[in-house]
C-alpha positions as CSV (number, residue, x, y, z in Angstrom):
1,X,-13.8,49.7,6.1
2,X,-13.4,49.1,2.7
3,X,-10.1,46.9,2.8
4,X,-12.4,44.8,5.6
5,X,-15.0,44.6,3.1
6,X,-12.9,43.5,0.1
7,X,-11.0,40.7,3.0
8,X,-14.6,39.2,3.7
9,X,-15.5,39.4,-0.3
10,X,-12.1,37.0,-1.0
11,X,-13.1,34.7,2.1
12,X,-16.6,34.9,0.6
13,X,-15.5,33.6,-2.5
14,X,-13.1,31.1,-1.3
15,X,-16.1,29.5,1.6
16,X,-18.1,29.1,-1.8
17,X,-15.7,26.6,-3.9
18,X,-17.0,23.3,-3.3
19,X,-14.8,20.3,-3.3
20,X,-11.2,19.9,-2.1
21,X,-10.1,23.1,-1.0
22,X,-6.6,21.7,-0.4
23,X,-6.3,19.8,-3.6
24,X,-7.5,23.6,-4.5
25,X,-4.6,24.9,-2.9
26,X,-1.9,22.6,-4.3
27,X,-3.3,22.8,-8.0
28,X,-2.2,26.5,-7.6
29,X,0.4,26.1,-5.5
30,X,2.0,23.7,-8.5
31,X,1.3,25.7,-11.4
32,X,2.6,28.4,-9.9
33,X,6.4,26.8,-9.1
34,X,5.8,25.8,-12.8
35,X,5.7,29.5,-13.8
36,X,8.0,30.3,-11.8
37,X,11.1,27.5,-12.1
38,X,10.3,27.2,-16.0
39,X,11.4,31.0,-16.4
40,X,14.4,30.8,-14.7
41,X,15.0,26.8,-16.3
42,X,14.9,27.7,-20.0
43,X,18.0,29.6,-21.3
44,X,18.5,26.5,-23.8
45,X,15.6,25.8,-24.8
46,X,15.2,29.5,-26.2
47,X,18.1,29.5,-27.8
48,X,17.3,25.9,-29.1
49,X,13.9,27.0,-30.3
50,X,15.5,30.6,-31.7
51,X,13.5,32.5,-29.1
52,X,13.4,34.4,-25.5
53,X,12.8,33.6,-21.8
54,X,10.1,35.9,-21.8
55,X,8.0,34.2,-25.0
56,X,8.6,31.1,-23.5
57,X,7.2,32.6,-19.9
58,X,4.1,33.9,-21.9
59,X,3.7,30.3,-23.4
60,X,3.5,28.9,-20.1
61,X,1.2,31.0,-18.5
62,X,-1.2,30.5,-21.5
63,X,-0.6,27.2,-20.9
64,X,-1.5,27.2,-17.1
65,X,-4.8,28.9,-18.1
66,X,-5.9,26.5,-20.4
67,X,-4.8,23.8,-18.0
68,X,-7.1,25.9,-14.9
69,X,-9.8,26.3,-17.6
70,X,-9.7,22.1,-18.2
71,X,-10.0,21.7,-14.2
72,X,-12.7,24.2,-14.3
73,X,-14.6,22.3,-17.4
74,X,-14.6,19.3,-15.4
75,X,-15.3,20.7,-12.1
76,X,-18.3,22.6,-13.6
77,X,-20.4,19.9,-15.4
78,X,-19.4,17.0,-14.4
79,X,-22.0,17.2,-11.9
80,X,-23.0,13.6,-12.0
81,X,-21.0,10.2,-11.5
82,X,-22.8,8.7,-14.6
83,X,-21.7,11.1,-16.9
84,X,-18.1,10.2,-15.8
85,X,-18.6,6.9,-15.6
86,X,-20.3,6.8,-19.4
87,X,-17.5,8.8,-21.3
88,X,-14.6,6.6,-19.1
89,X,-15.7,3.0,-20.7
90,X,-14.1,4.9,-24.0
91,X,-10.7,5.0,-22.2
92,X,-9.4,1.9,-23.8
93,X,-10.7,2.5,-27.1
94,X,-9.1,5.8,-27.4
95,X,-5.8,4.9,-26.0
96,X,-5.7,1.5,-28.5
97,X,-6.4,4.2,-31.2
98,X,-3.6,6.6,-30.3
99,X,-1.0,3.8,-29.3
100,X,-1.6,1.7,-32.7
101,X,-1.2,5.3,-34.7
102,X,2.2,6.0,-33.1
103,X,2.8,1.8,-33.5
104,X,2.2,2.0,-37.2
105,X,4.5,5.8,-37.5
106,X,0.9,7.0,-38.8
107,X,2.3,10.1,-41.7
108,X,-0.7,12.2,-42.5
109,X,-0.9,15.8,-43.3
110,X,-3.0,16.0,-40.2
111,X,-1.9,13.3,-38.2
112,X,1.9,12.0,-37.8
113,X,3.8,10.0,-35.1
114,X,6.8,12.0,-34.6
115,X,10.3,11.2,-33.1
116,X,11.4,12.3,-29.7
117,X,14.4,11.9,-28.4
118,X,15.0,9.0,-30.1
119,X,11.2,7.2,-29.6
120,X,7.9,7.3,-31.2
121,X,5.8,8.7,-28.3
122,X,4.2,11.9,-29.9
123,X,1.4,12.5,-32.4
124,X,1.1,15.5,-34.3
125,X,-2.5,16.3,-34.5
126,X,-3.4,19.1,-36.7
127,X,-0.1,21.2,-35.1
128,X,-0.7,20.3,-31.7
129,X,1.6,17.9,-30.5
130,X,0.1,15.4,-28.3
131,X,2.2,13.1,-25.7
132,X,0.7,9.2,-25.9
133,X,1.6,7.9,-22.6
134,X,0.3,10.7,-20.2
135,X,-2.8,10.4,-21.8
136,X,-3.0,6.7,-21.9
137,X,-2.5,6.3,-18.1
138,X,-5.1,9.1,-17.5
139,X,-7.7,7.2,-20.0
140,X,-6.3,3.8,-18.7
141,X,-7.1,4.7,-14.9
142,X,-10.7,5.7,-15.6
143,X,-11.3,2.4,-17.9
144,X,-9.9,0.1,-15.4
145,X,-12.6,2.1,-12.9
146,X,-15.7,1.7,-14.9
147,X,-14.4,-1.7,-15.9
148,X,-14.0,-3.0,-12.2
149,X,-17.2,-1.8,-11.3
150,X,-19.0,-3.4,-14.0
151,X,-17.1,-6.7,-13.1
152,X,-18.4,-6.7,-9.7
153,X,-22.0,-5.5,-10.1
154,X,-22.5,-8.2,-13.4
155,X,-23.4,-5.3,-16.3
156,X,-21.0,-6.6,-19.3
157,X,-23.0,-6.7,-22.1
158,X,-20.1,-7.2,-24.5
159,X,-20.1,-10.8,-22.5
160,X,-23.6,-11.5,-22.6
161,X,-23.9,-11.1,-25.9
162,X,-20.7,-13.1,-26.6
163,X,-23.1,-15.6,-24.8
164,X,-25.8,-15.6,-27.0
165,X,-23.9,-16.2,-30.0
166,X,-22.3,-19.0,-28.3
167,X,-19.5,-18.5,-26.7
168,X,-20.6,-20.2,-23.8
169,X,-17.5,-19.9,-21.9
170,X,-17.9,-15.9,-21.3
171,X,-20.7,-16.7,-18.5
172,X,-17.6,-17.5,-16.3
173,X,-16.4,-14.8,-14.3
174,X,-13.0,-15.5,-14.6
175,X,-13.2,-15.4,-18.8
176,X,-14.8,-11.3,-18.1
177,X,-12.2,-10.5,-15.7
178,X,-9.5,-11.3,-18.8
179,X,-11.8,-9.8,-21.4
180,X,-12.7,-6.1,-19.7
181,X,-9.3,-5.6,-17.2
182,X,-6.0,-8.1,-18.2
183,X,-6.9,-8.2,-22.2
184,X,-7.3,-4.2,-22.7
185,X,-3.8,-4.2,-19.6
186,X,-1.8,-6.3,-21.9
187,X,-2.6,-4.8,-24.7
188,X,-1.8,-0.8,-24.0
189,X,1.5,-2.3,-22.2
190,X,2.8,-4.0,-25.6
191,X,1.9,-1.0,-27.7
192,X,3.4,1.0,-24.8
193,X,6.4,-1.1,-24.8
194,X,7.2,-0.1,-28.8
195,X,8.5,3.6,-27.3
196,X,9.8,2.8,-24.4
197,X,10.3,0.8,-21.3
198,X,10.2,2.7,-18.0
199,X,7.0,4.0,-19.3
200,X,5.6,0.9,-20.2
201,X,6.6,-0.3,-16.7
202,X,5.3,2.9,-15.1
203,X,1.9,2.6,-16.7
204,X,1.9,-1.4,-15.8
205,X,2.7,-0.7,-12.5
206,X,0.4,2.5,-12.3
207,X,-2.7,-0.1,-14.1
208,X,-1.7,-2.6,-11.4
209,X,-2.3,-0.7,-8.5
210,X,-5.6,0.7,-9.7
211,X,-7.3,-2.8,-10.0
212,X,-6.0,-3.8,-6.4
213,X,-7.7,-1.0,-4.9
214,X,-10.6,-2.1,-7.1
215,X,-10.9,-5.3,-4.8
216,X,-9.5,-7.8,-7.7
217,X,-8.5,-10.9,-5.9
218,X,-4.4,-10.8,-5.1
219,X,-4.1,-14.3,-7.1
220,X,-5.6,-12.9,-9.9
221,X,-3.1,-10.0,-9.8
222,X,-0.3,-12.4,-9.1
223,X,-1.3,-14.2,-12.3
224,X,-1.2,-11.5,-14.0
225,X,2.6,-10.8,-13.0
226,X,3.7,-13.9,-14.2
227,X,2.1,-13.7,-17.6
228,X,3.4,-9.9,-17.8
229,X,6.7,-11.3,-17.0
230,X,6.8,-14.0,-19.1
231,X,5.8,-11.7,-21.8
232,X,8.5,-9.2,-21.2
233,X,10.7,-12.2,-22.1
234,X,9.3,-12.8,-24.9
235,X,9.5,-9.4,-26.2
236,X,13.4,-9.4,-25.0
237,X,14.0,-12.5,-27.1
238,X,12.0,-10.8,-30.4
239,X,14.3,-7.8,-29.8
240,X,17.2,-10.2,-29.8
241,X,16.1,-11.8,-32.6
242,X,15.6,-8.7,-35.1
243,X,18.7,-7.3,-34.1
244,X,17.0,-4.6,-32.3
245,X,14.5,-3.7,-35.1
246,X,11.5,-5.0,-33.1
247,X,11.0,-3.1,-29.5
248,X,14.3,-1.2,-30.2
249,X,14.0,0.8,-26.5
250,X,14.6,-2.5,-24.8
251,X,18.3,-1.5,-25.9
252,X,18.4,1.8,-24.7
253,X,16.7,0.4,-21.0
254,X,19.8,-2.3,-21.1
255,X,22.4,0.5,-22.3
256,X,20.9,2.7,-18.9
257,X,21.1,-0.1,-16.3
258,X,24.4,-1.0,-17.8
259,X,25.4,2.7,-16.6
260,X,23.9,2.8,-13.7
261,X,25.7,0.3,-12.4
262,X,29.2,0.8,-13.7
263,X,30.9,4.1,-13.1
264,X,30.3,6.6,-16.3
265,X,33.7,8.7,-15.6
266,X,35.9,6.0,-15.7
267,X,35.4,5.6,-19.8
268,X,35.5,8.9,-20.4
269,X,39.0,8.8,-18.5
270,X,40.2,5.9,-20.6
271,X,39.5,7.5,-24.1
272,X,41.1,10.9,-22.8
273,X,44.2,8.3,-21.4
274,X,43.8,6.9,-24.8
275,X,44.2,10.1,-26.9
276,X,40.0,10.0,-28.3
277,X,38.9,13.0,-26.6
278,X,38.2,14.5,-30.1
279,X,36.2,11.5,-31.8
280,X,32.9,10.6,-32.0
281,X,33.2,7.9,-29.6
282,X,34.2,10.8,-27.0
283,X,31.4,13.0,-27.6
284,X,28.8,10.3,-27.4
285,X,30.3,9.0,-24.2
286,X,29.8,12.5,-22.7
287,X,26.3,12.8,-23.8
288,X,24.9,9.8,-22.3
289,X,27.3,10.7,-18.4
290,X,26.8,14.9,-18.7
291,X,23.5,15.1,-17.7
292,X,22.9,12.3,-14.5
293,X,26.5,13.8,-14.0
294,X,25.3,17.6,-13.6
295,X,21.8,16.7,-12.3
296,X,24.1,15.3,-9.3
297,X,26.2,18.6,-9.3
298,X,23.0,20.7,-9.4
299,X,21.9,18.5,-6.1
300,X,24.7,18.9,-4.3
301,X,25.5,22.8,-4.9
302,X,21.4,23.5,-3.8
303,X,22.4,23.3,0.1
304,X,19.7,24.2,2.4
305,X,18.7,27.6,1.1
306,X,19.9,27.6,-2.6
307,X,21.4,29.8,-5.5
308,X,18.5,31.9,-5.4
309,X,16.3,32.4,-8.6
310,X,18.1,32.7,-11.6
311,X,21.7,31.6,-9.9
312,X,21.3,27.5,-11.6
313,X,24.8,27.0,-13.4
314,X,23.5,24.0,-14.5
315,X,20.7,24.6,-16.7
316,X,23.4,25.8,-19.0
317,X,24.8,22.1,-19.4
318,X,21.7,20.3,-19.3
319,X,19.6,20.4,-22.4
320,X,16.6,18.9,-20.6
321,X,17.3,20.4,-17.2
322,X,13.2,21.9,-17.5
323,X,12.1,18.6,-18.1
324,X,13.6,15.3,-16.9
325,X,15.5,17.0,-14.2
326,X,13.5,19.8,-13.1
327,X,13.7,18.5,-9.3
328,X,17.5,18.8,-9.7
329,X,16.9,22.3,-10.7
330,X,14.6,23.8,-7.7
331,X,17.0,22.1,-5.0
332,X,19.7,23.8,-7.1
333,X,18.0,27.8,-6.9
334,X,15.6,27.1,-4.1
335,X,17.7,24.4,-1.9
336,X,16.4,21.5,0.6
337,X,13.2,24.2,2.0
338,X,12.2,24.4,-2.4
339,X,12.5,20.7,-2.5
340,X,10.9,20.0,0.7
341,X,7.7,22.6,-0.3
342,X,7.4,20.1,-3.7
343,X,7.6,17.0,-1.4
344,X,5.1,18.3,0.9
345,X,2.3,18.8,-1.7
346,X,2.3,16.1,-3.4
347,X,2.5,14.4,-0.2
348,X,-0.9,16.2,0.7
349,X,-2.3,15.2,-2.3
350,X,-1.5,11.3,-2.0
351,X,-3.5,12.3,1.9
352,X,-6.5,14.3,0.7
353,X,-6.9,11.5,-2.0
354,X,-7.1,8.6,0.9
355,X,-9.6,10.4,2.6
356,X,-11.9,11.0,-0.7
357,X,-11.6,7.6,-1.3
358,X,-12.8,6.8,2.2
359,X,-15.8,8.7,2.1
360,X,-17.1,7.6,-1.5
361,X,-19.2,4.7,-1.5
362,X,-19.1,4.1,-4.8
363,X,-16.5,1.6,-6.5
364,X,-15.9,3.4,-9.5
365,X,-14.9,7.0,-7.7
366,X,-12.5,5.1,-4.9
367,X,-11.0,3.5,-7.7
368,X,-10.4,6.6,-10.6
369,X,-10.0,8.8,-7.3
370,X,-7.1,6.2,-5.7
371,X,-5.8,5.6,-9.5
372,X,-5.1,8.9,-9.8
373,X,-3.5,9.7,-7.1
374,X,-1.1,7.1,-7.0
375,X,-0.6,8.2,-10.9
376,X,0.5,11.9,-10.0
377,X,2.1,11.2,-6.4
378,X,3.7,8.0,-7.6
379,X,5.1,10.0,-11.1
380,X,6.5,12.7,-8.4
381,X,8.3,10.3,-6.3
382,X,9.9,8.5,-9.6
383,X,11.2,11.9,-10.6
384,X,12.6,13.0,-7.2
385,X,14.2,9.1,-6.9
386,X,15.6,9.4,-10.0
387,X,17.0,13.3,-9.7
388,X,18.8,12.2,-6.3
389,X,20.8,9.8,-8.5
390,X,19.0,6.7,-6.8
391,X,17.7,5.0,-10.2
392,X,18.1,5.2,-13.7
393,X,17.0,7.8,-16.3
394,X,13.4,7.2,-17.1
395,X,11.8,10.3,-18.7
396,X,9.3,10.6,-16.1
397,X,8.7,14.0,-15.5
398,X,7.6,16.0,-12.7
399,X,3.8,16.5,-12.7
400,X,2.6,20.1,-13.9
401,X,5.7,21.7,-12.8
402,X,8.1,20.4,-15.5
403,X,8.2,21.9,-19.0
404,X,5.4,20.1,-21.5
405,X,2.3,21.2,-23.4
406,X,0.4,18.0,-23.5
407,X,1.4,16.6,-20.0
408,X,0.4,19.7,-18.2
409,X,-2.8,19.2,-19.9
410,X,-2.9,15.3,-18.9
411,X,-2.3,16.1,-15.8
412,X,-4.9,19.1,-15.7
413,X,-7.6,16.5,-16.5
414,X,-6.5,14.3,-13.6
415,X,-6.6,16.7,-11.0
416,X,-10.0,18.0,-12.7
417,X,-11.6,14.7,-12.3
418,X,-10.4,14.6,-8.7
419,X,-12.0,18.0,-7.5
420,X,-15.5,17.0,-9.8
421,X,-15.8,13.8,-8.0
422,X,-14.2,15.7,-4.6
423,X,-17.2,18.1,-4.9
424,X,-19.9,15.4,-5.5
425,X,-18.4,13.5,-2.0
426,X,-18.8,16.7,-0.1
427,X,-22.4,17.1,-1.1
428,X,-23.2,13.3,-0.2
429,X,-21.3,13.9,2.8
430,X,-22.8,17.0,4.0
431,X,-26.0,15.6,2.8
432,X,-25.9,12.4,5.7
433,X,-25.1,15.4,8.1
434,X,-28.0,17.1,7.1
435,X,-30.2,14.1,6.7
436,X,-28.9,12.2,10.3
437,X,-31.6,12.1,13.1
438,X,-30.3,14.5,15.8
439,X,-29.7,12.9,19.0
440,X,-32.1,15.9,20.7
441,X,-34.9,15.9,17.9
442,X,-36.1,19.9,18.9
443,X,-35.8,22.7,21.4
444,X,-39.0,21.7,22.3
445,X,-38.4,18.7,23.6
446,X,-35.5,19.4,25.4
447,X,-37.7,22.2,27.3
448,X,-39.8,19.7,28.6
449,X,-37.3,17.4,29.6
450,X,-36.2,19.9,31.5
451,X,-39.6,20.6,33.0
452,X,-40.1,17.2,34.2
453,X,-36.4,17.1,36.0
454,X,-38.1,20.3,37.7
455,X,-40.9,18.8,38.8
456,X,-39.8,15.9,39.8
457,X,-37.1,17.7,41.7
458,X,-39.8,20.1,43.6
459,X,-41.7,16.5,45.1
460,X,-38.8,14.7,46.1
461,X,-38.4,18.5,48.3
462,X,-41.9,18.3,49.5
463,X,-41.8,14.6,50.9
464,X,-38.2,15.6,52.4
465,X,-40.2,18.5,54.7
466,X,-42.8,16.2,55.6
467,X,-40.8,13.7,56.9
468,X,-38.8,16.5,58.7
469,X,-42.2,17.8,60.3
470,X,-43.8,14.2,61.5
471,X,-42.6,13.1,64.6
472,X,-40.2,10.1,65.5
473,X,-42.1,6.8,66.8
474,X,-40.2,5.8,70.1
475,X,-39.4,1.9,70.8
């Protein structure tokens, strides 16, 4: 009895979350494959950090908490669609800040841009390190959201007042759709493009694809492209010009697509034919083939049911096997079923996100809602694209399942956004049903409905036996 009880106390407890309770499910369902694959993933990144498996397992489950307690912060009081909509008209201004500190190698004693991996993408903030870009396309999303909506119902103030003093121009629709969406666009995607490409093309394309659900005209969009293209030139030639002192990653992206099109092994085989294995030359040739090479290998050895947990040979040879390659890693231990569990929740979240979106009727919640999940579903695919060897290396990384304080929490505020406004769609939702005129109004009518069918049924009886009982009139 009491194992039946403490069964319909969990169900209990479940039938009361409100929102999403399959974007629930996969929330969980990821952060647990995080636990999980960045135990087993991590032999070299404790010895690099001069530490154990098992303190860097504890790190990551405080992590996970403090990534369910962000959900739970959103999901909790964010009860209203203004409140969201108020704090998300800061997105730009906060990611301009952050960008132009890491543009500008900001050196505080609370606040430094520090070197990754050979780009400025992280700010030091008072010990806590704090990853730029997955911030900025969170922030970004819900801008572009508030900033559509504001666009289409005419409340720009910023314009207006640019009116009064006399800029007359700004009373033209077009001039506000440059000023609130392609301006603040153009501007994150140049100090973006300062630490790196792919991510500045990720968060372009990301950017992009939230304003077209936001019902900006195609023409406008395509304008766009061709000034973001002809930009990107421009940017090309100034990296050309300073001898690669000025957007310095647009080297690295040309060095990458260079590789990826040309066969790595064969110049390692040529300085081995040509007696180099031993120089520098050598050993920087290996670095930039070893790790697409054993990404490949980890792939290919995964098979349909894998090594099993803890039986990954290659997370000895790649340094960032937890990170950039953590896809490679779960086909490698959990094989093609592992990879096709990841597949299938993201997948689930890209469909629970198209039917949120249809069922708000609000611009600016179908657009953060659709914005973010393209973001998280979109990331995911990049990863898994790239991992199967069918693009270059981009540094994307595999959304709150690869290694990574500050995107875990990025992408914690995503997903908490998504179940807060997932929750306030149910409520409207179930309010219509509740509110909806039944076809049958009340029991009481229906009883006399059905009284009348009697009646009417009992005289059509009573004419039938008095036409039985009169006699028949002969011709």
């Amino acid at each position: 009895m009491s194992e039946n009880k403490k069964k319909m106390d969990i169900f209990r407890l479940i039938d009361r979350i409100e929102g999403d309770k399959v974007i629930w499910i996969i929330v969980f369902m990821l952060i647990m494959i995080s636990i999980v694959t960045i135990s087993s993933s991590t032999p070299l990144l404790a010895l690099m950090n001069k530490s154990t498996r098992g303190a860097i397992i504890h790190e990551q489950v405080i992590i996970s908490l403090l990534g369910l307690g962000i959900i739970m912060f959103f999901y909790t009081f964010v009860k209203k669609i203004g409140v969201l909509r108020f704090f998300s008209k800061l997105g730009f201004l906060f990611s301009f800040i952050m960008l132009s500190l890491l543009a500008i190698r900001v050196n505080t004693p609370f606040v430094r841009a520090l070197r990754v991996n050979d780009a400025v993408r992280t700010l030091s903030i008072f010990g806590f390190q704090l990853h730029v870009f997955e911030f900025t396309k969170v922030l970004m999303i819900m801008y572009l959201a508030w900033a559509i909506q504001a666009y289409n119902e005419g409340r720009m103030r910023l314009a207006d007042r640019m009116v009064r003093w006399g800029w007359k121009f700004m009373a033209k629709n077009g001039y506000r759709l440059i000023l609130y969406i392609f301006l603040p666009m153009v501007v994150v995607c140049l100090l973006t493009l300062l630490g790196g490409v792919s991510s500045t093309l990720f968060v372009a394309l990301v950017m992009t694809v939230t304003i077209m659900i936001g019902g900006i005209k195609f023409k406008y969009i395509m304008g766009l492209a061709a000034f973001g293209a002809g930009l990107f030139i421009g940017c090309i030639g100034i990296y050309r010009i300073s001898d690669g002192k000025v957007f310095g990653r647009i080297g690295t992206a040309i060095e990458r697509l260079s590789m990826a099109k040309e066969n790595p092994e064969e110049e390692l085989v040529r300085l081995v034919k040509e007696g180099k294995r031993n120089t520098k030359e050598f050993k920087e040739a290996e670095g930039r083939v070893k790790q697409p090479i054993s990404a490949k290998v980890a792939v290919s050895e995964g098979g349909i049911f894998g090594k099993g947990p803890g039986g990954s040979t290659q997370r000895y040879v790649v340094p960032i096997m937890f990170e950039d390659y953590m896809f490679s890693f779960i086909v490698e231990e959990y094989g093609i079923l592992g990879a096709l569990l990841v597949i299938i929740l993201y997948g689930s979240l890209l469909a629970r996100g198209t039917i949120l979106v249809r069922n708000s009727s609000n611009t600016f919640t179908k657009t953060a809602i659709a914005g973010l999940v393209v973001m998280i579903s979109g990331q995911a695919l990049m990863h898994m694209f790239i991992n199967v060897d069918l693009g270059p290396l981009t540094g994307q990384t595999l959304p709150m399942i690869s290694h990574g304080k500050a995107s875990f929490i990025a992408f914690s505020m995503a997903f908490g956004i998504i179940l807060a406004v997932s929750r306030m769609v149910k409520k409207k939702m179930d309010k219509e049903v509740e509110d909806a005129t039944p076809l049958l109004s009340s029991g009481d009518h229906v009883q006399d409905s059905l009284n009348d069918l009697d009646q009417l049924e009992s005289l059509n009886n009573i004419e039938d036996q008095i036409d039985e009982q009169e006699p028949s009139e002969e011709v």
